[in-house]
C-alpha positions as CSV (number, residue, x, y, z in Angstrom):
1,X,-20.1,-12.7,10.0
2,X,-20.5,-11.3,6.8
3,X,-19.8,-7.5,8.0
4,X,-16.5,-9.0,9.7
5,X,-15.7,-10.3,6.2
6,X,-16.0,-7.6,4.2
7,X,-13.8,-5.5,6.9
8,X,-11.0,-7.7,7.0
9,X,-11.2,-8.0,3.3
10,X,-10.7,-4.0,3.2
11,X,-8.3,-3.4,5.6
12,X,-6.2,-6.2,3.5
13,X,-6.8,-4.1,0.4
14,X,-5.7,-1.0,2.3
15,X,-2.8,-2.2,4.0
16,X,-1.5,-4.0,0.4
17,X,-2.5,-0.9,-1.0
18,X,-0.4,1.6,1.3
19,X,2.9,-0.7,0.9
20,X,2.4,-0.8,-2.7
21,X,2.4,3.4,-2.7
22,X,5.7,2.9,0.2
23,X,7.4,0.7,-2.5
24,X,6.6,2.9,-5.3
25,X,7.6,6.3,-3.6
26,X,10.7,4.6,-2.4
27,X,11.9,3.7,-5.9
28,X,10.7,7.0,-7.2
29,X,13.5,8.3,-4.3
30,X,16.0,6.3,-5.7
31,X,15.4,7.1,-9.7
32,X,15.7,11.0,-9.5
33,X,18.2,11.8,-7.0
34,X,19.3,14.9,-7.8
35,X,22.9,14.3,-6.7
């Protein structure tokens, strides 16, 4: 129980974690355009 916990818990982290970077390197496309 506990094991199934702490592994849904991380894979929340990651997957919030890799959208956050998406988001980030999305806007970072969009500031410095160089055309």
């Amino acid at each position: 129980m506990m094991i199934c916990y702490y592994y849904h818990s991380l894979f929340w982290k990651t997957s919030k974690t890799i959208k956050f970077y998406q988001a980030f390197i999305e806007f970072d496309r969009k500031e410095h355009k160089p055309f």
